[in-house]
C-alpha distance (Angstrom), angle and dihedral (degrees) to the residues before:
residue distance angle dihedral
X1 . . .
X2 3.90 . .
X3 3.63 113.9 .
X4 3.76 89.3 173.7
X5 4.13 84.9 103.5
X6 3.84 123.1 18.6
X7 3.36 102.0 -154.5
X8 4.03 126.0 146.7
X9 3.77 98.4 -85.1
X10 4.22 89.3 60.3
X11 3.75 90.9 49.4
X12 3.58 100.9 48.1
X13 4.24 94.2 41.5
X14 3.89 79.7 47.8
X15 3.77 95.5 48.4
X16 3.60 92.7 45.1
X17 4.09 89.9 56.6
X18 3.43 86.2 52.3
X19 3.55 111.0 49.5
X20 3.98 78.2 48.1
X21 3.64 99.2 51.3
X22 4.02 102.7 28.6
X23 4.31 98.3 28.2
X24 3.09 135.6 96.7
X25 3.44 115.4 -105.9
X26 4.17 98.1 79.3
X27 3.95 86.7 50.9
X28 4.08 92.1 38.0
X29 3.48 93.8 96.4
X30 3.92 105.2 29.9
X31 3.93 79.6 63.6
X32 3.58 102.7 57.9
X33 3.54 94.8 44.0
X34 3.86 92.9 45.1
X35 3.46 94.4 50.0
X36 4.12 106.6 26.8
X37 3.80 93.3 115.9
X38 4.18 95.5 48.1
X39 3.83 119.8 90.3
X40 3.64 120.7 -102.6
X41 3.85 98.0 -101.2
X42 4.05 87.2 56.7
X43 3.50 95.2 46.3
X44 4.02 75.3 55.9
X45 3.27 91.7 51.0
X46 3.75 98.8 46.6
X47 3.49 93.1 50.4
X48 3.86 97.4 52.1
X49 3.75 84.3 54.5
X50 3.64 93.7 44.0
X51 3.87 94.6 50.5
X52 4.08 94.5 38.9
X53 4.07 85.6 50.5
X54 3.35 97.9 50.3
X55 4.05 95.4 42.3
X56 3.50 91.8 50.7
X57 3.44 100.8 53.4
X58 3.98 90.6 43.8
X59 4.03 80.9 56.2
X60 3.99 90.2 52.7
X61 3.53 96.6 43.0
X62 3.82 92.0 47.5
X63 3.89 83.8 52.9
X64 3.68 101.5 49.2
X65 3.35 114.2 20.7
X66 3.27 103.5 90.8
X67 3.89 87.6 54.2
X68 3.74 81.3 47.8
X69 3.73 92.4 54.3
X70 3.56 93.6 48.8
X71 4.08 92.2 47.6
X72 3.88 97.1 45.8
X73 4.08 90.9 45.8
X74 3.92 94.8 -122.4
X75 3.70 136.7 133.7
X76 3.72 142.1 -131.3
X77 3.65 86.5 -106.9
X78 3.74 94.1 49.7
X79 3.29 84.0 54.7
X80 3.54 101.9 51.6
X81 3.96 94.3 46.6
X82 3.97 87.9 61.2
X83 3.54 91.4 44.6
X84 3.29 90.2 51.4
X85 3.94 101.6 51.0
X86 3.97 89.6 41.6
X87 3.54 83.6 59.2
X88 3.89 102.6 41.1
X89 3.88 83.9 57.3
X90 3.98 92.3 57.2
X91 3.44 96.9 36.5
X92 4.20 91.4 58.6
X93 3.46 87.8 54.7
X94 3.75 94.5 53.0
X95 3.99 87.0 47.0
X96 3.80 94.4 46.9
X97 3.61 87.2 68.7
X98 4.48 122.0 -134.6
X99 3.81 101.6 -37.4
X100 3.99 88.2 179.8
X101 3.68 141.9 37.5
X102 3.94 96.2 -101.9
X103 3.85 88.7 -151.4
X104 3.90 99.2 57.8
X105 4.13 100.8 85.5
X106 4.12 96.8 82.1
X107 3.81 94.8 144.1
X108 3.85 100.0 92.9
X109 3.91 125.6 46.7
X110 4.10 110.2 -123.1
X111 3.75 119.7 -131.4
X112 3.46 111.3 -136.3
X113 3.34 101.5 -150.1
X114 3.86 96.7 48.4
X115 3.92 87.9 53.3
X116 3.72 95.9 47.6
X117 3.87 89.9 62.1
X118 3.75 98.9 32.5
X119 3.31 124.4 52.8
X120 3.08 101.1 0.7
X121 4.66 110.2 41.9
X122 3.24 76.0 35.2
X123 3.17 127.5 59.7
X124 3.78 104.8 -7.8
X125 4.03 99.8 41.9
X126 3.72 94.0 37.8
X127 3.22 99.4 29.3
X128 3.89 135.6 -179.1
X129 4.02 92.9 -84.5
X130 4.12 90.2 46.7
X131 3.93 84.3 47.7
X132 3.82 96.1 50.2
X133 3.98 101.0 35.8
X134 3.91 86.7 51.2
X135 3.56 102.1 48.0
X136 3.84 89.8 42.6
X137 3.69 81.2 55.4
X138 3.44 93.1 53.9
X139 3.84 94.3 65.8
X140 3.35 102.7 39.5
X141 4.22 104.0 48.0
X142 3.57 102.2 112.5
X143 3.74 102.9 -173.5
X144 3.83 143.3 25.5
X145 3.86 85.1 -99.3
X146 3.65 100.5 57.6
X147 3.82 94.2 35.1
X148 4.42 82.3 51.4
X149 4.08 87.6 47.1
X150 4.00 86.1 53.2
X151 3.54 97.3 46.6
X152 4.02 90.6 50.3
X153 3.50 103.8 52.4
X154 3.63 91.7 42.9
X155 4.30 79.4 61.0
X156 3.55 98.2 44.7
X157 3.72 92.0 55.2
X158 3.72 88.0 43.7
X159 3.61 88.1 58.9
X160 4.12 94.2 51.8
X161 3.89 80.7 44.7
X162 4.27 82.8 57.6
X163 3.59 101.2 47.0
X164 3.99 101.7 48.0
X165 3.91 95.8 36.7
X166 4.22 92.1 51.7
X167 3.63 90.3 40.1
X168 3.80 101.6 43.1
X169 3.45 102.9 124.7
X170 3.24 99.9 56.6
X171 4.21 88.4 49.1
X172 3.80 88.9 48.1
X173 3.76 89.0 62.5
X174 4.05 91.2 57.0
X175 4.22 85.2 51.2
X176 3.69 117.7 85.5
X177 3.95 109.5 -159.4
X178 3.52 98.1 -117.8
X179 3.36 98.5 51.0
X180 3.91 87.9 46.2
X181 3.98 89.5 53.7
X182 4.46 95.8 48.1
X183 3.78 90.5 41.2
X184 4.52 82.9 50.4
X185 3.85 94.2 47.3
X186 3.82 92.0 48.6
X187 3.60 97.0 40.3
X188 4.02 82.4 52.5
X189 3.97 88.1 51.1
X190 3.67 96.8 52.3
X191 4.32 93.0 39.3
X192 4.08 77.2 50.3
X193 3.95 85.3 60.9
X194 4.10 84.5 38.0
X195 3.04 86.9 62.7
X196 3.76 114.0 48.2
X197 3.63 86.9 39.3
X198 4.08 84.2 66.5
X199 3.80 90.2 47.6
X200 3.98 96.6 45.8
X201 4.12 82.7 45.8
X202 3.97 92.2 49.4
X203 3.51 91.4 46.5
X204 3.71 96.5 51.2
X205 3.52 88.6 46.8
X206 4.01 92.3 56.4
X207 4.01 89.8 51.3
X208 3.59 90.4 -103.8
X209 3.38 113.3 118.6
X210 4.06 118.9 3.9
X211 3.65 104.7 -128.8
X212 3.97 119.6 -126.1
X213 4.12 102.2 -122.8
X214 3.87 102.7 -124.0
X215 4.22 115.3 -108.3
């Protein structure tokens, strides 16, 4: 990302990572399975928590992590490759389709609070593409302009994040199940591109591979 000129082209590539890495559709279904047995003022609750999680540590790791590239000796591309195979390994499970009933486990109460952090702020909201694009982001900013531009659309998506997580019952009654499944499997197939994308893009930032530029 060049943030040499912020011009409408960098926002909307850098909105689009975003709303990909930090929105709600990979962490749309994790939720309602997660949470299908709780009320709907603690699936509420859980997804406040789950959204103010995951924005906060977006907002740290934007804030450090260029200090924490620097400290730990890795690259943007490094980076980028781990992002990538974090996400190729989520992203074939979303395109393998349900290979369970998600409702079966019953033997063990869930605590809502420990599941709105872990799995699903973390790593289904902010997921590995959100956690890559933002710390790449972090060292490349170059002014108080581009580093305010970062911080905003990380917001705004947090705020789309807000509305369908606190209101998802009443959006799970618009989804039929089917649809909700083919949408998941291709939304897995194209994050599975996502993905190696990030890993070709690493690499050919390392000096490894020299990336062919796409016709």
């Amino acid at each position: 990302m060049d943030f040499t000129v912020i011009d409408a082209a960098l926002v909307g590539k850098l909105l689009l990572l975003l709303l990909v890495g930090l929105g709600p559709k990979i962490a749309l279904v994790p939720f309602l399975e997660k949470t299908h047995a709780f009320d709907t003022e603690t699936k509420a609750r859980i997804g406040r928590q789950m959204v103010l999680v995951a924005v906060v540590t977006a907002l740290i790791l934007f804030a450090t992590g260029a200090l924490l590239m620097r400290l730990l000796h890795i690259t943007g591309g490094a980076v980028a490759v781990a992002g990538g195979i974090i996400l190729a390994l989520i992203a074939i499970k979303m395109a393998s389709g349900p290979t369970e009933k998600p409702h079966d486990d019953i033997s063990a109460p869930v605590d809502p609070e420990k599941i709105a952090v872990f799995p699903l702020a973390v790593p289904y909201l902010l997921n590995p593409v959100g956690i890559t694009v933002v710390i790449i982001a972090s060292g490349e900013v170059v002014s108080i302009a581009s580093a305010t531009l970062v911080i905003g659309l990380i917001l705004i998506v947090a705020a789309l994040d807000y509305v369908v997580f606190t209101n998802i019952d009443a959006l799970a009654k618009r989804m039929k199940p089917a649809s909700l499944i083919v949408s998941e499997v291709v939304f897995g197939i194209l994050l599975t591109a996502v993905a190696v994308q990030l890993v070709v893009s690493g690499l050919g930032n390392l000096g490894i591979i020299t990336p062919t530029a796409a016709h």
